[in-house]
N, C-alpha and C positions, 0 to 999 in steps of 0.2 A: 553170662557176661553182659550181655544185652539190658538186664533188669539191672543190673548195676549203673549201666547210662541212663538209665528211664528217671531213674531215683531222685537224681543229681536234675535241680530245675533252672531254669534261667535266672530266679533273683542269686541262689547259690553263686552262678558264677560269673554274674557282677558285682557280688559282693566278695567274692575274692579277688575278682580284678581292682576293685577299687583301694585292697588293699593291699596288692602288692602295687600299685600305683604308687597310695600314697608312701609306701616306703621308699618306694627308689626314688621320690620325690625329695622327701625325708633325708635320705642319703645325699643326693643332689646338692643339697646346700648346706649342708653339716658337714660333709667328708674335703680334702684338702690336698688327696693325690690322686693322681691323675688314672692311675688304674682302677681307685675305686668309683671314682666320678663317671668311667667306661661300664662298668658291672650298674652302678644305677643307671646309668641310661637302660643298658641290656635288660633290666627290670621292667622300668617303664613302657621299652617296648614291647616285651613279651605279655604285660597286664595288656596292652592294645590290640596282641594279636588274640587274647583270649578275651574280649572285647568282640572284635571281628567273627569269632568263630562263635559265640556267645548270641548273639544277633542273628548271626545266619542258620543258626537252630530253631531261632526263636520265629521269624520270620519267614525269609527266603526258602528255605529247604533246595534251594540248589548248587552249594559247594561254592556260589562265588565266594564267599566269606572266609572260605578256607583258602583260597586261589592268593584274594589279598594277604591274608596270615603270611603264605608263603611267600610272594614278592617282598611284602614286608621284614619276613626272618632274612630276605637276600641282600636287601637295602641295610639292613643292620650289621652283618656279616662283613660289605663292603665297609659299613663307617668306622667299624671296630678294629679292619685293617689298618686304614686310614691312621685311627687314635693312636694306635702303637704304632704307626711310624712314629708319629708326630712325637710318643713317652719315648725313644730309644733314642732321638734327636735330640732332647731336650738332652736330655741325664746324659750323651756323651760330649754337652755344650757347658753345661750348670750341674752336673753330677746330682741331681736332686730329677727329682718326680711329681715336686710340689706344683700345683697347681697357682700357686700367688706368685712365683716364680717364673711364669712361663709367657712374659710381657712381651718377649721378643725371641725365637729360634735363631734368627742368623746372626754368626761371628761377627765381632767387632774386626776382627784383620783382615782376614781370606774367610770368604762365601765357599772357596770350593773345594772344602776338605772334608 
């Protein structure tokens, strides 16, 4: 199993991160709802944790790289909750998800419903 990591070299897998980068980038400004615009971000940051851990191979060899990956997958985790508040809020205000729709979340009558 071991010779199978060996294999796999550093330009390898920066060159996958740059492309799964550049699709969730791709995604980013192409895409118009709000759940898919959450999944490109999730892309974008998983091409950066494999980025981090890509580098700290290449480099470090002492796990910080990894250490970041995982604050990072935590930091992401948190902003994804976040996002889906923010899509359940919306679509039970504007019944849509659309992203060019989402200029203002609070009710025009009552804030507190």
């Amino acid at each position: 199993m071991s010779l199978l990591f060996d294999s796999v070299g550093v330009q390898e897998i920066l060159a996958l991160s740059a492309l799964l980068f550049s699709i969730g980038l791709y995604g980013l400004f192409t895409r118009r709802g709000i759940i898919a615009i959450l999944m490109c971000v999730e892309l974008m940051l998983n091409a950066v944790n494999l980025n981090l851990i890509g580098f700290d191979r290449l480099y470090v060899h002492d796990g910080s790289g990894q250490v970041m990956a995982l604050f990072s997958i935590a930091v992401a985790a948190a902003e994804i909750a976040v996002g889906l508040a923010l899509t359940i809020r919306l679509f039970r205000l504007r019944f849509t998800t659309n992203a060019d729709e989402a200029d203002t979340i609070r009710e025009f009558k009552d804030f507190r419903n």
